[in-house]
Structures are given as structure tokens and as C-alpha cells.
N, C-alpha and C positions, 0 to 999 in steps of 0.2 A: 351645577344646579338643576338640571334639565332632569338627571336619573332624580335627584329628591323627590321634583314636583309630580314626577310620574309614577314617584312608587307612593304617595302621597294620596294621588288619585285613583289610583289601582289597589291599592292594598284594604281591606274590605276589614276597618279597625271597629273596634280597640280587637287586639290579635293577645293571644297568651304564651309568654316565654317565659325559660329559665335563663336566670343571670346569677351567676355564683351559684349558690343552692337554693334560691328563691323563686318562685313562683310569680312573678310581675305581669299586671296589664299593659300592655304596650298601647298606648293612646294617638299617637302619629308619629311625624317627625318634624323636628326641632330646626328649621332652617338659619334663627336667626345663632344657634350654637352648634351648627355643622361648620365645618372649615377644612383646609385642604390639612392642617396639622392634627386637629381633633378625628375629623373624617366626619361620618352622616350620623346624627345624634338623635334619639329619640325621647321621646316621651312617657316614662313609665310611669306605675303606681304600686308603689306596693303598702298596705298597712294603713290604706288612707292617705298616703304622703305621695308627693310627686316628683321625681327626679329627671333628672338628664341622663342616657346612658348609650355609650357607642352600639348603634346599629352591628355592626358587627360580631360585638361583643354578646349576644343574645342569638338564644336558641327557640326557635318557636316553637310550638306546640300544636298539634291538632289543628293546624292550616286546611284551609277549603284548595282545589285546583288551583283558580286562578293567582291566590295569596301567594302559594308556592311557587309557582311559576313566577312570578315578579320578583320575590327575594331572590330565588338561584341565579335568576339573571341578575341582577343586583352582588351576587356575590362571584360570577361570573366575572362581572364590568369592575370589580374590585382588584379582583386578581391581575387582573392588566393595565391598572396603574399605579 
């Protein structure tokens, strides 16, 4: 829970990613539907609508420095558990 709350604070949103072949705002992230079986879930929007969608599962887009720097560690801290 510690990396959520801190990519949560660090991460400088709503950020823009591809999910599938779509274009989605990414709004935050979803702690009360993160879990160790789901993994870290976020918050998107696409179309007007608002979904769940695995952090992982999402490609960002045009990240400022420090956004990037927090995801790669993030996907760093992935790989090792």
C-alpha cells in the first residue's frame, strides 16, 4: 500500500495513456480495487465513462520528468514481486 499512496502523491494527474487501442485519462489510483490478486488499479476515463483499469496494463503518454520517474520505479518495484 505504501508504493500506491506515493505514486498517488507524486504522480502529477490526471496523466494520458493507451489501453488497448484507446486513448484514456488516467484520473489516479483506485486503492479500494487494488489487491495483491488484481495488482494496483487505476482510474480511467474514456468517452465520458469511468472505469477500473490495471496500472500496469497502461502505457503513458507524454509524462513530465518526475511522472516518469515514479512509474519506472513503480514498474521497477513490480518486477521484484
Amino acid at each position: 500500500m505504501a508504493v500506491l499512496i506515493t505514486l498517488n502523491e507524486r504522480l502529477d494527474w490526471p496523466l494520458t495513456a493507451q489501453w488497448a487501442v484507446q486513448t484514456v485519462e488516467v484520473l489516479g489510483l483506485d486503492e479500494s480495487a487494488s489487491s495483491l490478486r488484481r495488482g494496483r488499479v487505476a482510474n480511467v476515463r474514456w468517452e465520458g465513462r469511468e472505469y477500473t483499469i490495471g496500472l500496469a496494463d497502461l502505457t503513458f503518454i507524454d509524462l513530465n520528468e518526475t511522472s516518469a520517474e515514479w512509474l519506472a520505479m513503480f514498474h521497477w518495484w513490480s518486477a521484484l514481486s
